[in-house]
C-alpha positions as CSV (number, residue, x, y, z in Angstrom):
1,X,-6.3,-3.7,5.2
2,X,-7.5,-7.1,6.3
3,X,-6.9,-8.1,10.0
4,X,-5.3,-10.7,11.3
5,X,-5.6,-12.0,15.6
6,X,-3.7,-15.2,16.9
7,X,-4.2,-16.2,20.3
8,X,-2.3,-18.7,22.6
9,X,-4.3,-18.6,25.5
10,X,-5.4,-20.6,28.7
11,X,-8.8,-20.8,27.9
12,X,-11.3,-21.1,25.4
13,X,-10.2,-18.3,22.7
14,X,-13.1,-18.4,20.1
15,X,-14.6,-15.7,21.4
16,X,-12.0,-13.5,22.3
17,X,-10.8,-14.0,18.5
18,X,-14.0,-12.5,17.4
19,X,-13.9,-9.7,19.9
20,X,-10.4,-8.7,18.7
21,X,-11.6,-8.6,14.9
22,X,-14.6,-6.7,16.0
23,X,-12.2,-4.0,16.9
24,X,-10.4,-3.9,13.3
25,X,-13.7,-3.9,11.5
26,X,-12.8,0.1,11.0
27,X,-10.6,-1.7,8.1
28,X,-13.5,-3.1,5.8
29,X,-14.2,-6.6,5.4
30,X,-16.7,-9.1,3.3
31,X,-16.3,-11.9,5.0
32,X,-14.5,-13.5,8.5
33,X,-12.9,-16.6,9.8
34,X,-11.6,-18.5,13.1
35,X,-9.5,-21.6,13.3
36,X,-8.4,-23.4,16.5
37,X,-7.8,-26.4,17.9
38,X,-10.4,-28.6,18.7
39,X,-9.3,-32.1,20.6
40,X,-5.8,-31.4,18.6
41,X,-7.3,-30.7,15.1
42,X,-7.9,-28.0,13.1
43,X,-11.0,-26.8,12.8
44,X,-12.6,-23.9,10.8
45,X,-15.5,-21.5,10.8
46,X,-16.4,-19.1,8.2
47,X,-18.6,-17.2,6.9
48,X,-19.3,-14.2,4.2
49,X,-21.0,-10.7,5.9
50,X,-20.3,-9.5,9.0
51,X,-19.1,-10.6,11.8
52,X,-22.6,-11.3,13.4
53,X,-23.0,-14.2,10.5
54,X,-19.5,-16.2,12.1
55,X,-20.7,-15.3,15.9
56,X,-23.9,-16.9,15.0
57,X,-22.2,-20.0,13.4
58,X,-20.0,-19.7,16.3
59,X,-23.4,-20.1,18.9
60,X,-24.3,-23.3,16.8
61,X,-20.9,-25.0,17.2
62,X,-18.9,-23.8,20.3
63,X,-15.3,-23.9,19.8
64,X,-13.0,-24.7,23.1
65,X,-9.8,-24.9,21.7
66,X,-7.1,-22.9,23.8
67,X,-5.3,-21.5,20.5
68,X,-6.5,-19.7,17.4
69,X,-6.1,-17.5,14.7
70,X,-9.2,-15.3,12.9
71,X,-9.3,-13.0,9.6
72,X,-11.3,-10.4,8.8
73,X,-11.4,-10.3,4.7
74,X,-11.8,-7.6,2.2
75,X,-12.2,-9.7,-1.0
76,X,-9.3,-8.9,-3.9
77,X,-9.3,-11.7,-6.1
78,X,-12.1,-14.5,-5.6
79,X,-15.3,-13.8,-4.8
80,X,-16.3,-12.8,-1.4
81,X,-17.9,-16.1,-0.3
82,X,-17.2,-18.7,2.5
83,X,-14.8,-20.4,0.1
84,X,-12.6,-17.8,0.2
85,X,-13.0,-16.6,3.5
86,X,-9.5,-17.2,5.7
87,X,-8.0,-19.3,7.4
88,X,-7.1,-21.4,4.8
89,X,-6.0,-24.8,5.8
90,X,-5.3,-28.1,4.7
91,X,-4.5,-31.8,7.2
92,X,-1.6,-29.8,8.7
93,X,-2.0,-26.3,8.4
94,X,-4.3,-22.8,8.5
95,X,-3.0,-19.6,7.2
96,X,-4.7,-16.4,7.5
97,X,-3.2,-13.7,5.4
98,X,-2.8,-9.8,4.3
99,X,-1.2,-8.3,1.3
100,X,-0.5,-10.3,-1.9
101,X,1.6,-13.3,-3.0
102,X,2.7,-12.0,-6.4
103,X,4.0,-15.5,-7.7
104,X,1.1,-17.6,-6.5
105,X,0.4,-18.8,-9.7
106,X,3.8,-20.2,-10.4
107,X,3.8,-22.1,-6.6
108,X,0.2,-23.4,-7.5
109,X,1.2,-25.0,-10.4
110,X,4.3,-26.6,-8.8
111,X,2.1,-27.8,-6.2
112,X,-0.5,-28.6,-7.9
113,X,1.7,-31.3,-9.8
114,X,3.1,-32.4,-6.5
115,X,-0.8,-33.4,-5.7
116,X,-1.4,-30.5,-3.3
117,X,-5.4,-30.1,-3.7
118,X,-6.6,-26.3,-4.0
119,X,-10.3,-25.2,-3.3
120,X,-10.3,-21.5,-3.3
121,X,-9.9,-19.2,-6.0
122,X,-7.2,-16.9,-3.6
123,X,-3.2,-16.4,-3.9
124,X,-3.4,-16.9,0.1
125,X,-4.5,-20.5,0.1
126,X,-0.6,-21.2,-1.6
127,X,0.9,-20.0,1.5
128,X,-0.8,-23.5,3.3
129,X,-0.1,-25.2,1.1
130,X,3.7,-24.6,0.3
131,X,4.3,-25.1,4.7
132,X,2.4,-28.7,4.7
133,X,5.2,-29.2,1.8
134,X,7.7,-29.1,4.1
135,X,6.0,-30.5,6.8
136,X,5.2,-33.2,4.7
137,X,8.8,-33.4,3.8
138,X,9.6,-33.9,7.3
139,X,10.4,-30.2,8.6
140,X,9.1,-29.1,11.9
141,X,7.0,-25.9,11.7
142,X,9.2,-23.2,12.1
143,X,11.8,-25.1,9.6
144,X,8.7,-25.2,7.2
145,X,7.6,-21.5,7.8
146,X,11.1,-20.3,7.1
147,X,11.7,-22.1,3.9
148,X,8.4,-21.0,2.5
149,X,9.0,-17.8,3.5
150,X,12.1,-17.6,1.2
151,X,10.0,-18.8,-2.1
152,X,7.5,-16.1,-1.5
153,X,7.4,-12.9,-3.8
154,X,5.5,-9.9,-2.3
155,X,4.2,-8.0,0.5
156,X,2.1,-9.9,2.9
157,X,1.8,-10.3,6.9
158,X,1.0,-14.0,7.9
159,X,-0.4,-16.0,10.8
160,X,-0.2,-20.2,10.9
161,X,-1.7,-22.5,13.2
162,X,-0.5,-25.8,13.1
163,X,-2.8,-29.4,13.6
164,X,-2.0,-31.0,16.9
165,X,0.4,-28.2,18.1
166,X,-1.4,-26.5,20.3
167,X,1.4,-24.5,21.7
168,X,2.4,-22.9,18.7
169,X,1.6,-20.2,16.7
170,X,4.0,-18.6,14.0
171,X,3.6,-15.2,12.8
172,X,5.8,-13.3,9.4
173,X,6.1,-10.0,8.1
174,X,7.3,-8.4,4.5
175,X,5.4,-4.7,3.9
176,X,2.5,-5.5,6.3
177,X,2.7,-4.6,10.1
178,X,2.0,-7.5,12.6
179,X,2.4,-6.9,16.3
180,X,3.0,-10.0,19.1
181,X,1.1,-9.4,22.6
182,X,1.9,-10.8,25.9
183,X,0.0,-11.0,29.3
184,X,-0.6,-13.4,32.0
185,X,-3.3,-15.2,29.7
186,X,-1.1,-16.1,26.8
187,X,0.4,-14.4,23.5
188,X,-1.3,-12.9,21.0
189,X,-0.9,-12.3,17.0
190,X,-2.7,-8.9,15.6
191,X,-2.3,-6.9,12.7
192,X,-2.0,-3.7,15.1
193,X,-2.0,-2.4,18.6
194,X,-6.2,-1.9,18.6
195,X,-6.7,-5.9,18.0
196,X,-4.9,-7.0,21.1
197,X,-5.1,-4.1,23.3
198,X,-8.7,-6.1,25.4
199,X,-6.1,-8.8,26.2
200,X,-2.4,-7.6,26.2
201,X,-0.9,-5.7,28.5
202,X,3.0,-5.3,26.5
203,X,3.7,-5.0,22.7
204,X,6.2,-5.8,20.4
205,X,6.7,-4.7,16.7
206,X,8.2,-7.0,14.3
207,X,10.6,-5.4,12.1
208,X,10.9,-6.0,8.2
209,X,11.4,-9.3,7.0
210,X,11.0,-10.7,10.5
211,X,9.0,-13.9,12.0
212,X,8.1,-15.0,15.2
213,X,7.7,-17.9,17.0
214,X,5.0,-17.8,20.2
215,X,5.0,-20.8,22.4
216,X,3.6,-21.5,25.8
217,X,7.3,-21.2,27.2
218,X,8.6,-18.1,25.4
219,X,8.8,-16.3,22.8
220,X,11.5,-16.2,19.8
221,X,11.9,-13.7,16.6
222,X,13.9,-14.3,14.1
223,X,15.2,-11.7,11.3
224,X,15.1,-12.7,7.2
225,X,18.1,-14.5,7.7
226,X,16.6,-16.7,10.6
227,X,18.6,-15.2,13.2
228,X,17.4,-15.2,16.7
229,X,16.6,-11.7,17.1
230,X,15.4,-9.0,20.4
231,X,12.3,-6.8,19.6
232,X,11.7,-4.2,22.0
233,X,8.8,-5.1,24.5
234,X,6.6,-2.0,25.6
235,X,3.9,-1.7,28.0
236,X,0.1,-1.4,26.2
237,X,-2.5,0.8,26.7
238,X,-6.0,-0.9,27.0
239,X,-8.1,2.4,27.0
240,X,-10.4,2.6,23.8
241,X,-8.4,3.8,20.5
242,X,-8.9,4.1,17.1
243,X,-6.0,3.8,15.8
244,X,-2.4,3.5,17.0
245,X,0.9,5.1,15.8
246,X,2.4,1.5,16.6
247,X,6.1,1.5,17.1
248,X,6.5,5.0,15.2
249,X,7.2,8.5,16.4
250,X,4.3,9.8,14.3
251,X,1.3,8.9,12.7
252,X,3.0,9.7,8.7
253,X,5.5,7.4,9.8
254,X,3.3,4.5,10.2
255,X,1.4,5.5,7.1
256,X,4.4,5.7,5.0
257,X,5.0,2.0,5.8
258,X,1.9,0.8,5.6
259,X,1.9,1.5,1.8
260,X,3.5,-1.7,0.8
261,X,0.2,-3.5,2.4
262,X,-2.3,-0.9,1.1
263,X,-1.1,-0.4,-2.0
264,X,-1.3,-4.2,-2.6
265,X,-4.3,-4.4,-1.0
266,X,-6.0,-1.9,-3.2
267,X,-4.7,-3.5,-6.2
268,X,-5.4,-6.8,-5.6
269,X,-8.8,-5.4,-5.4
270,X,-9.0,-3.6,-9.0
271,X,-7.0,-7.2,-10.8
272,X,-7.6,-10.6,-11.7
273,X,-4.4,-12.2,-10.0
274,X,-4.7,-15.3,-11.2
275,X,-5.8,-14.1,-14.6
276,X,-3.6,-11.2,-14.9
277,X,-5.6,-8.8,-16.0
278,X,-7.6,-6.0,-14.4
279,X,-10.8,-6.6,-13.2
280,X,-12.5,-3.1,-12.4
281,X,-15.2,-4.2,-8.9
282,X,-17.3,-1.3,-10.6
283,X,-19.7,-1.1,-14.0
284,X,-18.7,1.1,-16.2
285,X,-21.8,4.1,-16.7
286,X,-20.2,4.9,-20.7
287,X,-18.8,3.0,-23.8
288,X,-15.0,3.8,-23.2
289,X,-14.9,3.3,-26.9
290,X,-17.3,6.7,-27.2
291,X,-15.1,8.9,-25.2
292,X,-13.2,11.2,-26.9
293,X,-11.2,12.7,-23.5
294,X,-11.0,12.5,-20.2
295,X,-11.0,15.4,-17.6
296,X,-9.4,15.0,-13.9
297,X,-10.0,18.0,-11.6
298,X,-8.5,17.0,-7.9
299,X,-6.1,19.7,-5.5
300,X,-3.2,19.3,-3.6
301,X,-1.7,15.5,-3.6
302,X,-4.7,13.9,-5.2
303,X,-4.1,16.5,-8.4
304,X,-0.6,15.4,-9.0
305,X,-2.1,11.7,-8.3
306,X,-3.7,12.9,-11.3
307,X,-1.2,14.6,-13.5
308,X,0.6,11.0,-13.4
309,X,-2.4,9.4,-14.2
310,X,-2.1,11.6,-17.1
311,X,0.9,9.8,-18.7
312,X,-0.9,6.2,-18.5
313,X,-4.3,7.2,-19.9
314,X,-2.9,9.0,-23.0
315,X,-0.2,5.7,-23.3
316,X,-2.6,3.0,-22.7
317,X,-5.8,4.1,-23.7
318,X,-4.8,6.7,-26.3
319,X,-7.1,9.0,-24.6
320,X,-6.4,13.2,-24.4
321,X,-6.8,14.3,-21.1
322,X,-7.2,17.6,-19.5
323,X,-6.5,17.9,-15.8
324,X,-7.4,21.2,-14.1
325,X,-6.7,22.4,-10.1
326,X,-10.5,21.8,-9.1
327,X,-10.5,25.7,-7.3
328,X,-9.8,26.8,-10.8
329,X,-11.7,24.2,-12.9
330,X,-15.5,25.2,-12.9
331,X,-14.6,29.2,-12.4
332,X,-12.9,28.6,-16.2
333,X,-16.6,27.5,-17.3
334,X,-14.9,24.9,-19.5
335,X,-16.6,23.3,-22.3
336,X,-17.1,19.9,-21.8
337,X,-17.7,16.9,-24.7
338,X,-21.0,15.5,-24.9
339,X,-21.1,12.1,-22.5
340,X,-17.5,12.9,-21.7
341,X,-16.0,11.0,-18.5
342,X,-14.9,13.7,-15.1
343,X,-12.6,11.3,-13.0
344,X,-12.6,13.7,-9.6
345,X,-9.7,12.6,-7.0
346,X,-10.2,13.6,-3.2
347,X,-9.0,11.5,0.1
348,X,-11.6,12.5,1.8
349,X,-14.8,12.9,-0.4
350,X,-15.2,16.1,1.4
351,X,-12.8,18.7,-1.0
352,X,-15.2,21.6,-1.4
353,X,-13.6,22.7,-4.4
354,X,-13.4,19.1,-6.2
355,X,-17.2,18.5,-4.9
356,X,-17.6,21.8,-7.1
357,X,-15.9,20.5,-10.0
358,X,-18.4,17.4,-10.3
359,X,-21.5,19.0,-9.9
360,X,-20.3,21.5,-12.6
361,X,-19.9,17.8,-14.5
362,X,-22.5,16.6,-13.8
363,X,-24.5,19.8,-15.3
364,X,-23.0,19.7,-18.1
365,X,-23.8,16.1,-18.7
366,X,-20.5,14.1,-17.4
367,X,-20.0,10.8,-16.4
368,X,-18.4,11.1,-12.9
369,X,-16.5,8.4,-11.5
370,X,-14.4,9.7,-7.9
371,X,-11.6,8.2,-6.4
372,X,-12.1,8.4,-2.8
373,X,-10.6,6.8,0.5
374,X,-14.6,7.3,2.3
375,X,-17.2,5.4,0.4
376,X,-19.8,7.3,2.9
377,X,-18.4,10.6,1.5
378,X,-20.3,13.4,0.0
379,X,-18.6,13.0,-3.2
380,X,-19.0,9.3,-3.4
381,X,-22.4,9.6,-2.9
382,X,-22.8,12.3,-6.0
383,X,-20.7,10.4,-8.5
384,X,-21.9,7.9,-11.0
385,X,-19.1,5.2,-10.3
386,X,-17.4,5.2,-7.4
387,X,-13.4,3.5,-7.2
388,X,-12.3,2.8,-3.9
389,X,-8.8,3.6,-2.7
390,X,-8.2,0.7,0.6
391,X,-5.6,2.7,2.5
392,X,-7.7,2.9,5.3
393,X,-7.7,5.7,7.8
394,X,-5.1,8.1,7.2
395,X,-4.4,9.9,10.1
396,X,-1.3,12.5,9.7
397,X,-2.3,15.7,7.6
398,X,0.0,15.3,4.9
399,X,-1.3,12.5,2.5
400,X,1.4,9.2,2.1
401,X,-0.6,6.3,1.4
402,X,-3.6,7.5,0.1
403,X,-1.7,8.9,-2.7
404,X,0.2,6.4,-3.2
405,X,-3.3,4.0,-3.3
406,X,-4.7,6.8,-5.7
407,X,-2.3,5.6,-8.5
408,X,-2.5,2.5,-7.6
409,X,-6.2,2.9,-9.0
410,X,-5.7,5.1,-11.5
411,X,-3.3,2.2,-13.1
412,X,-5.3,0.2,-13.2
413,X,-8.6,2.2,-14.7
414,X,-6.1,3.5,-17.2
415,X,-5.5,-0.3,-18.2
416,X,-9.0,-1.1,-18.0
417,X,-10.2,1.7,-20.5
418,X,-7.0,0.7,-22.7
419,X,-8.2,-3.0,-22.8
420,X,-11.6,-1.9,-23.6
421,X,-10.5,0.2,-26.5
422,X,-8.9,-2.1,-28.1
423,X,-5.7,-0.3,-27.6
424,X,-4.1,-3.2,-25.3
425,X,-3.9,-7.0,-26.5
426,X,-4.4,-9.2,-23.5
427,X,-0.7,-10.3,-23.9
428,X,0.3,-6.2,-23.1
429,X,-2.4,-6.2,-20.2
430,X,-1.1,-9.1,-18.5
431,X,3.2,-7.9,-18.8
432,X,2.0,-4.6,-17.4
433,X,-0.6,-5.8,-14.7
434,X,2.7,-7.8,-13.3
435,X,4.3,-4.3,-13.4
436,X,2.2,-3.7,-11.3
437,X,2.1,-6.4,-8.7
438,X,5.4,-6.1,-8.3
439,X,5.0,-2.6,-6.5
440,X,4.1,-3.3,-3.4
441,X,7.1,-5.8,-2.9
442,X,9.5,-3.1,-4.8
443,X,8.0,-0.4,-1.9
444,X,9.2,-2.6,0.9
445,X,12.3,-3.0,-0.3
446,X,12.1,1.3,-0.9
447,X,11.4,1.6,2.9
448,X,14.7,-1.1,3.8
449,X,16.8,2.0,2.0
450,X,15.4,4.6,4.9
451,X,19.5,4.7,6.5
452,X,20.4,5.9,2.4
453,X,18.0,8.6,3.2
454,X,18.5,10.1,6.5
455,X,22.1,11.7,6.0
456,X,20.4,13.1,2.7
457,X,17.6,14.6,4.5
458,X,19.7,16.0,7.1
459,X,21.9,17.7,4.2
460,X,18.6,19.4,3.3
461,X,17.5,20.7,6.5
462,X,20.2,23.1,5.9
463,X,18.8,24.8,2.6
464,X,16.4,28.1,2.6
465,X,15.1,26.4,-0.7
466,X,15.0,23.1,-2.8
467,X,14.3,22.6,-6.6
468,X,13.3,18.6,-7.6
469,X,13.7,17.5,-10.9
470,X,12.3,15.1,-13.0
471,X,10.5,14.0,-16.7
472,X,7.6,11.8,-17.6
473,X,6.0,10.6,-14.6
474,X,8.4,11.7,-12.6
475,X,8.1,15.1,-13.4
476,X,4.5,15.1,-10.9
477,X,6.4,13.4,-8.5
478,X,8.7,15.8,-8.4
479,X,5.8,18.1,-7.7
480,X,4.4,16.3,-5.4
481,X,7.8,15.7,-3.4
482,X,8.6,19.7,-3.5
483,X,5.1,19.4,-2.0
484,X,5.3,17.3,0.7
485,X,8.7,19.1,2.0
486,X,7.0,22.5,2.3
487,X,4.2,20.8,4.0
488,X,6.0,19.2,6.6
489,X,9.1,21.1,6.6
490,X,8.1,24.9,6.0
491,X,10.8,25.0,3.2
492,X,10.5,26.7,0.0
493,X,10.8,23.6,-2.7
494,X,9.2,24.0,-6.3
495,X,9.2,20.9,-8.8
496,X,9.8,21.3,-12.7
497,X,10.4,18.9,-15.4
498,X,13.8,18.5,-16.0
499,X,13.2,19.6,-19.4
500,X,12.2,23.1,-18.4
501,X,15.6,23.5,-16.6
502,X,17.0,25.5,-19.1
503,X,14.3,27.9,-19.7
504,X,14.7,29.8,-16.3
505,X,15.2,27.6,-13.0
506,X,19.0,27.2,-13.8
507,X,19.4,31.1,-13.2
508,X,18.9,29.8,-8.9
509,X,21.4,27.3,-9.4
510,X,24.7,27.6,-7.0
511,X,26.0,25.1,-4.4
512,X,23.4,26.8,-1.6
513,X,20.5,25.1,-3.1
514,X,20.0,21.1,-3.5
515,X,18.6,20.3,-6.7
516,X,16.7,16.6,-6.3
517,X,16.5,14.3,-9.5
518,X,14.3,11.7,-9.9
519,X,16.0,9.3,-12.5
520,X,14.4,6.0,-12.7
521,X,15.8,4.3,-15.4
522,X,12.9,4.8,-17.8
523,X,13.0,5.9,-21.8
524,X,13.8,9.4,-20.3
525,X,16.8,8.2,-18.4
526,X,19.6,9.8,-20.8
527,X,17.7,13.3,-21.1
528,X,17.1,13.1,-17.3
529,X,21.1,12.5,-16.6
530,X,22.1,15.1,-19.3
531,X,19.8,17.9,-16.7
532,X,22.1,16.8,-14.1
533,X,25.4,17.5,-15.5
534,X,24.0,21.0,-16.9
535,X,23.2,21.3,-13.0
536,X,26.8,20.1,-12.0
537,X,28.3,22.0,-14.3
538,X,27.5,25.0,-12.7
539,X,28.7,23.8,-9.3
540,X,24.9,22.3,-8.1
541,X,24.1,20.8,-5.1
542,X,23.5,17.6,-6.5
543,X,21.1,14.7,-5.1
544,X,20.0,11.5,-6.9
545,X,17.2,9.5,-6.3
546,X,17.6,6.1,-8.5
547,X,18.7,3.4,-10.1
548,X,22.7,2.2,-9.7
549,X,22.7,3.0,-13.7
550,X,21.7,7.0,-13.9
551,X,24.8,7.4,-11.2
552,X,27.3,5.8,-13.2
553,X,25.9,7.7,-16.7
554,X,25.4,10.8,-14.4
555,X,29.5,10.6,-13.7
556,X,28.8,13.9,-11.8
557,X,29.7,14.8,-8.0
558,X,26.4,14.0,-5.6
559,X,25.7,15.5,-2.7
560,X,23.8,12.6,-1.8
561,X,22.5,9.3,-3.8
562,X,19.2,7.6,-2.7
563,X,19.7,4.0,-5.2
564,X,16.7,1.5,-6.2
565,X,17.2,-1.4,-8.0
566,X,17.3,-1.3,-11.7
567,X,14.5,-3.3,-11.5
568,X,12.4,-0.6,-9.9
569,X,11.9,0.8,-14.4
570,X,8.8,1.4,-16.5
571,X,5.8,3.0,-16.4
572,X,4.8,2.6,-12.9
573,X,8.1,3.2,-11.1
574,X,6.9,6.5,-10.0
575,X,4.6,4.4,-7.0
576,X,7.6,3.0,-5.8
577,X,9.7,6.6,-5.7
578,X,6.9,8.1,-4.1
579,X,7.9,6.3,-0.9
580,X,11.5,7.8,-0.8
581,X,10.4,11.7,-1.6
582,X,7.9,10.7,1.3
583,X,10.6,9.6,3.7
584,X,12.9,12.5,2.2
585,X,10.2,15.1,3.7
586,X,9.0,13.0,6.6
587,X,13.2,13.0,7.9
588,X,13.7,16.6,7.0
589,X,10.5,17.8,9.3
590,X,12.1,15.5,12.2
591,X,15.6,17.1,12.0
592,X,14.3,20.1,12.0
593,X,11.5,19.4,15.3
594,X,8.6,20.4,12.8
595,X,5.2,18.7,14.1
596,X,5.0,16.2,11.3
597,X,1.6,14.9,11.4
598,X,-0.2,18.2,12.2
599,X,1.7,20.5,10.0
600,X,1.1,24.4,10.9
601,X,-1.6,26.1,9.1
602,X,-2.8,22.5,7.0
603,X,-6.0,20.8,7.9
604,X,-6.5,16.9,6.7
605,X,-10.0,18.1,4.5
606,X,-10.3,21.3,2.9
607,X,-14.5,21.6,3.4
608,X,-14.5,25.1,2.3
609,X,-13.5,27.0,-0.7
C-alpha cells in the first residue's frame, strides 16, 4: 500500500509531510514526493530511494508553503524513477494516488486528443489530468473532483492540491482507506491513523465512495452521490503504533476491506497496465517451455490459494500440477521431474512445514519460486525466485488479504508461464489480464453488499454444522470458506465440490444444517444449480452466494441469498467471492462474541512442525 499525507496547516508543512510518510514506510516504497504551495503555485519535489534522497532535495530547496500533499510509492507500472514518482501535476493540479485506475488508457487517449500533455508512464497521472479538464472547462475544484470521480473505473484513494488555492485540499475514496485529521494546527489527509497521529489529535473515516472537502473554515464530506454527508469524529491517540484497526471493531475487519487496495496494488505490480499484459518484476530461473509440471506444497489458507491456482495453470499454461499439504508433502518422498518448478505459498515465510517442503525441492533439484507477504523471510531467502504478495502487514490470525493477494499472484504467473508457452496469443492475455483489473473494483463493490450478509450470518450462528458447496474454482473456495468459519467461529464446516454431493455428504442433509453454494455464473453454473435443487429437494437449508442469474435457474426456496453482479463471471471470479465467505465468517464470529482476530488455539505463523 502506498501512502498518501495532505496537510493544511499554519505553518511551513514540508517537513511535517515527510515526517508523516516516514511513519508509513512499514508499507514499502521506491520512490517519494511532496507538493505545496510556494508563493500560490505548485511546486514539486521528488525523488526515487528513500526518503533520505527527497529530505536531502528538500535541504537544497526549502519549501514554506502552508499546504501539501506527499506520496510514498511502490512502483506498479512505470519504472520506479523520479518521473514517476507522485504528485503528479500539471498548471492546475497535483494528484497523489493509491490503488489503480482500470480505464486509464481509454481517459488518456481522450485527453490526449483534447491536447492534455502526459509525461509519466503511470495510470495516476490521468487522474490530474481529467480535474484540470474541468477546471479548464470552468468548474471550481470540488465541481471538477466530483465529475472526474464519476468517469473513473477502479479502486483507488486520492489526494489533490490545487494551484493558488491554498485553503483547499480534496481527498476521495473507492476500495482504499483515507482518514481526515483535525487539530488546532490545521487538517490533515493520511492513508491511515499512524500518518497523522504526530499532528492530529481527532479522526475521521471516510466511508465508501465518499470525498471530502478540507478548508481553513471547515470541513465538508460528501457521499458518491455528492451529498453533504456527517462522518463520525473521534479522539486520536498520539502514542507510537504500528498499525491501527482504524474505524473497525477488529483488526480482520480492516483487512477484509483493505483487499480492494491490496489486491490492486499487488497486481498492478505483476502487469503492464498500459500494455495489458503481465509483466512478471522477477527473472525467470527455467525455460517454462521445458517444464513438464508444476508442484505447489503450501498449508492452511495459502494451500487452497493453491488448489485454485490449480485451475489457471492447467487452463492457461496447459501445465499438470500436483499440489500437496506441505506437512505431508516431503514425508511422501515424492519423486520429482528433473528441473521441475516447486511454487511454495506461505504468508509469513516462516511455515516450518512449507520451509520443509522447499529444501526437500531443492535437493532433489527444483526450481523454487515462494510466494510470500515478508521479503526478509526465511523462505524468501531460500527460494530461487521470490514473488511478492503487497498486502502489507496482516495483523488478525485468520488470513483475508494475504489470500486474497496470493491469487492475485498466482493469476498472474499462471498467465505469464501460459504466454511463454505459447499457449496464450497476446490478444487472450490482454481480455484476461482486464479480468483481472477489474477485481479490485468488483471487491469494493463485494464489500457495499456487507447489510446482504449479516442476517445470513446470523442465520448461521445458529447451526452445530455447515457444509459449502461449490465446482471449479469455487470448489477451494468453498474450502477455504468452511475454513475460515471454523477458525473464527468454532463451528464444524467442511467444503466439497458440488459434484461430490451425491456420493455421501447428502446423507447430513435436513433443514438443521445450512448448506452454502458458491454459484458464480461460470461454465459450471447449470451443474452447480442442479446440486442445489438435489439439496432443496430434500428440505435443505439453503444459502446462495451469487449472481441474480443462478437464483432465478436455482427456482428453489433460500434461506438466504448473498447476490453479485453478473458481471462478477469467468475464471477469476473466485477473488471477488472470497470477500463475502470472508465477511460470512468474520459476522458469524461477531454474533456469536468469538475473539475474531486472535482466534483460540491459532497462532498467525506456524514455526514448528
Amino acid at each position: 500500500m502506498c501512502g498518501i499525507v495532505g496537510i493544511l496547516g499554519k505553518g511551513p508543512v514540508a517537513g511535517q509531510l515527510v515526517e508523516a510518510l516516514k511513519r508509513l514506510e512499514y508499507r514499502g516504497y521506491d520512490s517519494a514526493g511532496i507538493a505545496t504551495l510556494e508563493e500560490g503555485r505548485l511546486t514539486r519535489l521528488r525523488a526515487s530511494g528513500k526518503l533520505k534522497n527527497l529530505e536531502e532535495k528538500l535541504a537544497g530547496s526549502p519549501h514554506k508553503g502552508h499546504v501539501g500533499i506527499g506520496h510514498t510509492r511502490w512502483a506498479t507500472h512505470g519504472k520506479p524513477n523520479e518521473t514517476n514518482a507522485h504528485p503528479h501535476a500539471n498548471s492546475r493540479v497535483a494528484v497523489v494516488h493509491n490503488g489503480i485506475i482500470e480505464n486509464f488508457r481509454e481517459l488518456r487517449e481522450e485527453l490526449t486528443a483534447k491536447g492534455h500533455k502526459f509525461t509519466s508512464e503511470t495510470d495516476s497521472e490521468v487522474v490530474a489530468h481529467l480535474v484540470a479538464d474541468g477546471l479548464n472547462a470552468g468548474a471550481t475544484p470540488e465541481k471538477a473532483v466530483a465529475a472526474a470521480l464519476k468517469r473513473l473505473k477502479g479502486a483507488f484513494a486520492l489526494a489533490f492540491l490545487f494551484d493558488h488555492e491554498p485553503d483547499l485540499l480534496i481527498g476521495a475514496r473507492r476500495g482504499s482507506p483515507l482518514a481526515v485529521g483535525w487539530s488546532d494546527e490545521g487538517a490533515y489527509l493520511g492513508s491511515d491513523a499512524l500518518a497523522l497521529a504526530p499532528f492530529a489529535t481527532s479522526i475521521a473515516y471516510l466511508d465508501e465512495g465518499d470525498w471530502v472537502a478540507l478548508r481553513r473554515e471547515g470541513t465538508t464530506f460528501f457521499d458518491a452521490a455528492d451529498n453533504p454527508v456527517e462522518r463520525r469524529r473521534q479522539p486520536l491517540q498520539t502514542g507510537s503504533f504500528l498499525v491501527d484497526k482504524g474505524n473497525y471493531r477488529h483488526f480482520m475487519a480492516k483487512e477484509i476491506h483493505e483487499q480492494p487496495e491490496v489486491v490492486g496494488r499487488t497486481l498492478a505490480h505483476y502487469l503492464d497496465l498500459a500494455e495489458g499484459t503481465v509483466r512478471l518484476p522477477f527473472e525467470l530461473t527455467f525455460d517454462p517451455l521445458k517444464l513438464s509440471r508444476v508442484t505447489i506444497s503450501a498449508c492452511g489458507t495459502a494451500y487452497y490459494a493453491g488448489l485454485v491456482a490449480r485451475y489457471w495453470l492447467e487452463r492457461f499454461a496447459r501445465l499438470p500440477v500436483e499440489i500437496d499439504i506441505a506437512s505431508e508433502f516431503r514425508y511422501r518422498d515424492p519423486p520429482l521431474p528433473e528441473g521441475g518448478l516447486m511454487i511454495v505459498v506461505s504468508q509469513s515465510g516462516e511455515t516450518a512445514d512449507t520451509l520443509a517442503a522447499l529444501r526437500y525441492a531443492k535437493d532433489h533439484g527444483q526450481h523454487v519460486l515462494s510466494i510470500v507477504n515478508v521479503e526478509t523471510s526465511t523462505i524468501a531467502r531460500e527460494s530461487h525466485t521470490v514473488a511478492k504478495t503487497l498486502a502489507g502487514p496482516e495483523i488478525g490470525v485468520a488470513s483475508t488479504k494475504a489470500y486474497t493477494c496470493q491469487l492475485a499472484v498466482f493469476a498472474c504467473i499462471a498467465l505469464a508461464l501460459g504466454r511463454a508457452r505459447g499457449v496464450l496469443t497476446k490478444e487472450q492475455e490482454r481480455a484476461l489480464v482486464s479480468e483481472l483489473v477489474a477485481a479490485p473494483g468488483q471487491m469494493a463493490d463485494a464489500l457495499n453488499r456487507e447489510a446482504q450478509i449479516e442476517p445470513v450470518a446470523r442465520d448461521v450462528a445458529r447451526a452445530s454444522s455447515v457444509l459449502y458447496l461449490g465446482r471449479g474454482p469455487a470448489f477451494p473456495l468453498a474450502m477455504e470458506g468452511a475454513l475460515k468459519l471454523k477458525e473464527l467461529s468454532y463451528i464444524h464446516a467442511e467444503g466439497y465440490a458440488a459434484g461430490e454431493l451425491k456420493h455421501g455428504p447428502i446423507a447430513l442433509i435436513d433443514y438443521a444444517m445450512p448448506v452454502i453454494v458458491l454459484a458464480p455464473p461460470d461454465a459450471s453454473l447449470e451443474k452447480t444449480v442442479s446440486n442445489l435443487q438435489e439439496v432443496a429437494a430434500r428440505g435443505g437449508h439453503l444459502i446462495l452466494i451469487g449472481s441474480p442469474r443462478a437464483k432465478e435457474e436455482a427456482a428453489a426456496e433460500l434461506a438466504g441469498f448473498v447476490e453479485l453482479p453478473e458481471e462478477v463471471s469467468g475464471p477469476f471470479a473466485a477473488i471477488v467471492y472470497a470477500v463475502i465467505v470472508q465477511l460470512l465468517a468474520y459476522h458469524v464470529a461477531v454474533f456469536m462474541g468469538k475473539d475474531v482476530d486472535q482466534p483460540r488455539n491459532l497462532a498467525k505463523s506456524v514455526t514448528v512442525e
